[in-house]
C-alpha positions, 0 to 999 in steps of 0.5 A, spaced: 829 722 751 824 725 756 828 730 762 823 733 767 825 739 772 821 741 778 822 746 782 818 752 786 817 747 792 819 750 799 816 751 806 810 755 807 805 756 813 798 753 813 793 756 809 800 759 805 801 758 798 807 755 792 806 756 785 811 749 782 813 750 775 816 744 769 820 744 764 818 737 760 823 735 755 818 731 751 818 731 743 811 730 744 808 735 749 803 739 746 800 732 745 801 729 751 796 729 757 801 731 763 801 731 771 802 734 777 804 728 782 806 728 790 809 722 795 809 724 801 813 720 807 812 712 807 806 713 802 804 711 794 806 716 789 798 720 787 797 725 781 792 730 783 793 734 777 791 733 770 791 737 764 790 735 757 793 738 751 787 743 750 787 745 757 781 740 761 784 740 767 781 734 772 783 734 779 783 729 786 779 731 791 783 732 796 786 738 793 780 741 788 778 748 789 785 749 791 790 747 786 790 749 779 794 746 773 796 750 767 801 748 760 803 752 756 804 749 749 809 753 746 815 752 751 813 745 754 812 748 760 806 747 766 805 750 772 801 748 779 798 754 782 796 751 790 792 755 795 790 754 802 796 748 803 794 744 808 800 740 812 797 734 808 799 737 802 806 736 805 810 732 800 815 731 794 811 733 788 813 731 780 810 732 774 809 727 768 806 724 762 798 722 764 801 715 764 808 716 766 814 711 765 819 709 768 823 716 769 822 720 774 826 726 775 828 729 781 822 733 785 821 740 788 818 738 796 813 742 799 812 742 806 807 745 809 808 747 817 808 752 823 
């Protein structure tokens, strides 16, 4: 049975930073292609991070160079590091296989305000 746990979300001023952890109960994590996603207020939930087993790591746009993803195999856990947040980054992250089901967990919220 897949659980997912998010957490390390918070309020932080522009330009600040947050590091988000998970912790996947997944049989198969070391083999899976995970990700980062976010859903912000009264928009479709995006990936902006994803990370293979072997650490290749693939970025949206709007957040390269900012955000960085890593794994750690052995304890089935990831992590997003994020940079210079801007207030458009303020959304409710998730982590998640590359082609997620239907189980979400509950999300850590990020908002990014003065």
């Amino acid at each position: 049975q897949v659980q997912l746990v998010e957490s390390g979300g918070g309020l932080v001023q522009p330009g600040g930073s947050l590091t988000l952890s998970c912790t996947a109960s997944i049989s198969s994590f070391r083999t899976e292609v995970m990700g980062w996603y976010r859903q912000a207020p009264g928009k479709q939930r995006e990936r902006v991070a994803t990370i293979t087993p072997l650490g290749s790591t693939y970025y949206a746009d709007s957040v390269k160079g900012r955000f960085t993803i890593s794994r750690d195999n052995t304890k089935s856990t990831m992590l997003l590091q994020m940079n210079a947040l801007k207030p458009e980054d303020t959304a409710a992250y998730y982590c998640n296989k590359y082609r997620p089901g239907s189980y979400w967990g509950q999300g850590t919220q990020v908002t990014v305000s003065s």
